[in-house]
ChimeraX commands (.cxc) that place a marker at each C-alpha (Angstrom):
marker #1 position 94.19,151.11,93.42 radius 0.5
marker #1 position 97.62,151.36,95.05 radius 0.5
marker #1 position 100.09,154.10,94.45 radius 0.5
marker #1 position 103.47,154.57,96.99 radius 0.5
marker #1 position 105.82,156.67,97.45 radius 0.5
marker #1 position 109.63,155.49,97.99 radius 0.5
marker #1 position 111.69,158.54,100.25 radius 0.5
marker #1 position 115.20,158.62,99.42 radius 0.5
marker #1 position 117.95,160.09,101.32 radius 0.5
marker #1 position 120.09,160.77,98.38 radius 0.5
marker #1 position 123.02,164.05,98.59 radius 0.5
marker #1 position 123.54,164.13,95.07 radius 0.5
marker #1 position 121.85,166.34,92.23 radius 0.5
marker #1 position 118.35,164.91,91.18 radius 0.5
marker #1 position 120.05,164.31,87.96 radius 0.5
marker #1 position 122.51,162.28,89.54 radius 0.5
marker #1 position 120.12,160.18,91.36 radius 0.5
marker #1 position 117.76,159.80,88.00 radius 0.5
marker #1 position 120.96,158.47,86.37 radius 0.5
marker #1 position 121.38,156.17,89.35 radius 0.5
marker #1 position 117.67,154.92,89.37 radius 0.5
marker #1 position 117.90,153.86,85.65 radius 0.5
marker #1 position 120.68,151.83,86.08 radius 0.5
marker #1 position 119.54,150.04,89.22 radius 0.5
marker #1 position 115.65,149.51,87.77 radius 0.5
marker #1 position 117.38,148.76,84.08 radius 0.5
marker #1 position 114.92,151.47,82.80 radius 0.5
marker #1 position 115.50,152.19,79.14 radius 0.5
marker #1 position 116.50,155.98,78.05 radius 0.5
marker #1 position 112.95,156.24,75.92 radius 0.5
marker #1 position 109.70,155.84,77.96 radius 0.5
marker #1 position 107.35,152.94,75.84 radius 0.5
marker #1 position 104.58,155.77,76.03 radius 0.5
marker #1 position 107.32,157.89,73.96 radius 0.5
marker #1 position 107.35,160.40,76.90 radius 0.5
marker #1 position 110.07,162.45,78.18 radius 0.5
marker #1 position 111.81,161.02,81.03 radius 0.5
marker #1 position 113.06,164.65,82.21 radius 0.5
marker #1 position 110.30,167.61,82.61 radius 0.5
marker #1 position 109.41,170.77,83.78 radius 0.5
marker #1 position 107.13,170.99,86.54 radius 0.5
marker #1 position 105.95,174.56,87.71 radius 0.5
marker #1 position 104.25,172.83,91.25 radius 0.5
marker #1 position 106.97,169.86,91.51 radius 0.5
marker #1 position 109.37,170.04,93.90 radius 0.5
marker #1 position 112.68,172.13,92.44 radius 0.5
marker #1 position 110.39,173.05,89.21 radius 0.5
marker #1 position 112.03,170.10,87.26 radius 0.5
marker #1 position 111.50,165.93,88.28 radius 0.5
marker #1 position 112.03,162.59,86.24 radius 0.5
marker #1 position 108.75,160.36,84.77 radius 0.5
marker #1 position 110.26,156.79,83.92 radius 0.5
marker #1 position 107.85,153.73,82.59 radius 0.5
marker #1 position 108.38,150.19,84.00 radius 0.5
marker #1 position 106.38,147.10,83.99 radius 0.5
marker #1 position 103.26,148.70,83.62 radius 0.5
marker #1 position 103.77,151.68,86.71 radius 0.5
marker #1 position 104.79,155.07,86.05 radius 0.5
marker #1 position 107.53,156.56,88.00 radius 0.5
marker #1 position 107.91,160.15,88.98 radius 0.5
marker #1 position 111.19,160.79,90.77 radius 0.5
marker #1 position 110.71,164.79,92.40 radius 0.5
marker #1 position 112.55,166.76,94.89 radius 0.5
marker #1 position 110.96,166.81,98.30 radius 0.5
marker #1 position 110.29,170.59,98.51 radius 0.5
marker #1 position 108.02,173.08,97.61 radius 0.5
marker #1 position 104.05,171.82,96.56 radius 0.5
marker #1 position 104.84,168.67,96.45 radius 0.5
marker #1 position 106.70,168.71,99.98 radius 0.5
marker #1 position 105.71,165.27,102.02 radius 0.5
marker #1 position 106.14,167.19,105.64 radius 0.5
marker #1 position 106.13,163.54,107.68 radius 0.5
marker #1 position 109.40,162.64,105.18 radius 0.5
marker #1 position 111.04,165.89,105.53 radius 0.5
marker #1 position 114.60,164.60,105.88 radius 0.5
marker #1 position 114.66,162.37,102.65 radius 0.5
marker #1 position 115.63,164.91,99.97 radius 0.5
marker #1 position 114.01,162.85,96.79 radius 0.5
marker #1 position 111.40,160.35,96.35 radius 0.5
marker #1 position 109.72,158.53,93.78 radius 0.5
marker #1 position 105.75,158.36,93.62 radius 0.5
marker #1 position 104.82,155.26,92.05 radius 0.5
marker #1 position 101.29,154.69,90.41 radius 0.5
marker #1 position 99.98,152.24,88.39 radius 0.5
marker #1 position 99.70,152.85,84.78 radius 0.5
marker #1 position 97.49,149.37,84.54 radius 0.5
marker #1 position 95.77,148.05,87.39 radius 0.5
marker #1 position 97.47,145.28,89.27 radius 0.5
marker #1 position 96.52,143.17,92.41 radius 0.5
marker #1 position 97.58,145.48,95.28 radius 0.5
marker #1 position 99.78,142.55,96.72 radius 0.5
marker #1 position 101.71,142.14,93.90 radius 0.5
marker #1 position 101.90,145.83,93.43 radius 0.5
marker #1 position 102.87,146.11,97.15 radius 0.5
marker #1 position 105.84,143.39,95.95 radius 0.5
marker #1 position 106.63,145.25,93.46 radius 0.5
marker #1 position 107.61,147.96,95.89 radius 0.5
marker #1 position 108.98,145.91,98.02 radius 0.5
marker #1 position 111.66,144.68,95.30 radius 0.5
marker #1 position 112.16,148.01,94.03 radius 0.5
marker #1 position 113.28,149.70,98.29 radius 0.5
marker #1 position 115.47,146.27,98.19 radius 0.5
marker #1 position 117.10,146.88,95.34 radius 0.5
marker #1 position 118.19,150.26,96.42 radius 0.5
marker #1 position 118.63,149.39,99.72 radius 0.5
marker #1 position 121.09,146.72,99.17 radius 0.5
marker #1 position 123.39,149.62,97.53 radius 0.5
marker #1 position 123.41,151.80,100.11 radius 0.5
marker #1 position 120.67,154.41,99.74 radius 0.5
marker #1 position 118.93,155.15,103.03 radius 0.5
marker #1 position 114.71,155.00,102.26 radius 0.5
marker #1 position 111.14,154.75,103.56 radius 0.5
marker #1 position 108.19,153.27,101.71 radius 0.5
marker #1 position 104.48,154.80,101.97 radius 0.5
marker #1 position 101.82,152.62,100.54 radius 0.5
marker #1 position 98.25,154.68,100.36 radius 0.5
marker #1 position 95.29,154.52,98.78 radius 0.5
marker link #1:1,2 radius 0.2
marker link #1:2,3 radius 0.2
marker link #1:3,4 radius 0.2
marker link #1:4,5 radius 0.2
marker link #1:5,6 radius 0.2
marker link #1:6,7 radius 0.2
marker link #1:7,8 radius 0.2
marker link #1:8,9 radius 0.2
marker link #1:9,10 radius 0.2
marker link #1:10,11 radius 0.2
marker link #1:11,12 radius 0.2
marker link #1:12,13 radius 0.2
marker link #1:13,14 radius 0.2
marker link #1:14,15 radius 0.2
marker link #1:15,16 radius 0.2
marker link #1:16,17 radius 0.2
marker link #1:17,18 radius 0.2
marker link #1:18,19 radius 0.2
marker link #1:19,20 radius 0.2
marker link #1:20,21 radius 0.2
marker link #1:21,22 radius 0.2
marker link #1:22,23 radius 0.2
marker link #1:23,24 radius 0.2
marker link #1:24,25 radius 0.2
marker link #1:25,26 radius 0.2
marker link #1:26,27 radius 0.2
marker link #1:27,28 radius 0.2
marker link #1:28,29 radius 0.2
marker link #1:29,30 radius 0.2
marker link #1:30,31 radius 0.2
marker link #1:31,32 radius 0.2
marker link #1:32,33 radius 0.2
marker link #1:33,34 radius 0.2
marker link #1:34,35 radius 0.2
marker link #1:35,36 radius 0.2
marker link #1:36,37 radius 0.2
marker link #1:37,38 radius 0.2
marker link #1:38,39 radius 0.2
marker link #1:39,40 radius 0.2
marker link #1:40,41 radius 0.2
marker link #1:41,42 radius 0.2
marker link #1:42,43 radius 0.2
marker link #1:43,44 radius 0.2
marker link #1:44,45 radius 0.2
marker link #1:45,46 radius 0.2
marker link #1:46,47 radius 0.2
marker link #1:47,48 radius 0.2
marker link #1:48,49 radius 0.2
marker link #1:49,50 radius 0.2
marker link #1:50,51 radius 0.2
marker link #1:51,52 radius 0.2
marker link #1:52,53 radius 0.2
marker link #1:53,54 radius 0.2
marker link #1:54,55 radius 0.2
marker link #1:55,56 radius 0.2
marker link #1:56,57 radius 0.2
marker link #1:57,58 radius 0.2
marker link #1:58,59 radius 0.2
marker link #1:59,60 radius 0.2
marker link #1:60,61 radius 0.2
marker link #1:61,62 radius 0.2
marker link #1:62,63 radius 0.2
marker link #1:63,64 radius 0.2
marker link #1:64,65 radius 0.2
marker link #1:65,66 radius 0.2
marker link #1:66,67 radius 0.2
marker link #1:67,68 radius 0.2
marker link #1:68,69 radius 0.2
marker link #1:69,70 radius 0.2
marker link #1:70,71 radius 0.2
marker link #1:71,72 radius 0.2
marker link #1:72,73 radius 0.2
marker link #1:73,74 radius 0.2
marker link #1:74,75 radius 0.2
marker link #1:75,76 radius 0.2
marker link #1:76,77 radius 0.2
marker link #1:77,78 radius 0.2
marker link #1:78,79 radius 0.2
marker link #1:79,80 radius 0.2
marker link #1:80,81 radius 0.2
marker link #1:81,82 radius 0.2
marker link #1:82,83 radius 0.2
marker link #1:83,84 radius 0.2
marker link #1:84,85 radius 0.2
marker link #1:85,86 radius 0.2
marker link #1:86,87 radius 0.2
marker link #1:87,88 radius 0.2
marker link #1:88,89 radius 0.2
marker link #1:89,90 radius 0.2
marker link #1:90,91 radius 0.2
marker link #1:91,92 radius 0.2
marker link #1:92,93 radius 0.2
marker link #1:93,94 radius 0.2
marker link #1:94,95 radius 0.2
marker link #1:95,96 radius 0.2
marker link #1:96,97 radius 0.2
marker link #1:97,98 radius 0.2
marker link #1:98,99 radius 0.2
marker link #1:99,100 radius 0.2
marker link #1:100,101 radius 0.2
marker link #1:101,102 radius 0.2
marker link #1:102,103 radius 0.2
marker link #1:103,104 radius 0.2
marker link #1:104,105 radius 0.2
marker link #1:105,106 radius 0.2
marker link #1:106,107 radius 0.2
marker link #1:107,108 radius 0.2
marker link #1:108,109 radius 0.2
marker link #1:109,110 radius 0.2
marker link #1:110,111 radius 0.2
marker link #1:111,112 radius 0.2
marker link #1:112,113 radius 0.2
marker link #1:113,114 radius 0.2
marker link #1:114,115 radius 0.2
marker link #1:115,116 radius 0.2
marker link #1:116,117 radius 0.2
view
């Protein structure tokens, strides 16, 4: 199963950028899962990140820092790690993805996409 990572170059507050992310990805401000969006995370990146639900994936948006540092990516402040929360054909995942870097892209925020197994 597929998971990715989406590196954001981003010079706002995390907060800022979560706020931006919603709006762009039309996510809801309830998870379905009735999950907190916003948490506390001792080993994730600032000690704080974002967990939004969409079409079936689960997306963590976490400062780039700290344990959960991705060295390679080092000058993209944020990113979001993307996994699946129900297992989907890894080319239309990989679409998925695809749609999601294009959206954000096409309003001006500078990113890299890292598809892994």
């Amino acid at each position: 199963m597929l998971f990715a990572n989406i590196y954001i170059k981003y010079g706002g507050s995390l907060d800022d950028l979560a706020i931006y992310v919603k709006s762009k990805f039309n996510i809801g401000d309830v998870n379905p899962s009735g999950k907190e969006q916003h948490r506390d995370g001792l080993n994730v990146g600032a000690g704080e990140y974002y967990c939004f639900e969409l079409l079936g994936l689960e997306l963590n948006l976490v400062v780039n820092q700290g344990e959960v540092l991705e060295e390679e990516y080092s000058e993209y402040q944020y990113y979001l790690y993307i996994k699946q929360l129900t297992e989907i054909e890894d080319e239309i995942f990989s679409g998925v993805i695809q749609l999601m870097a294009e959206v954000l892209k096409s309003n001006g925020i500078l990113l890299a996409i890292e598809l892994c197994k």
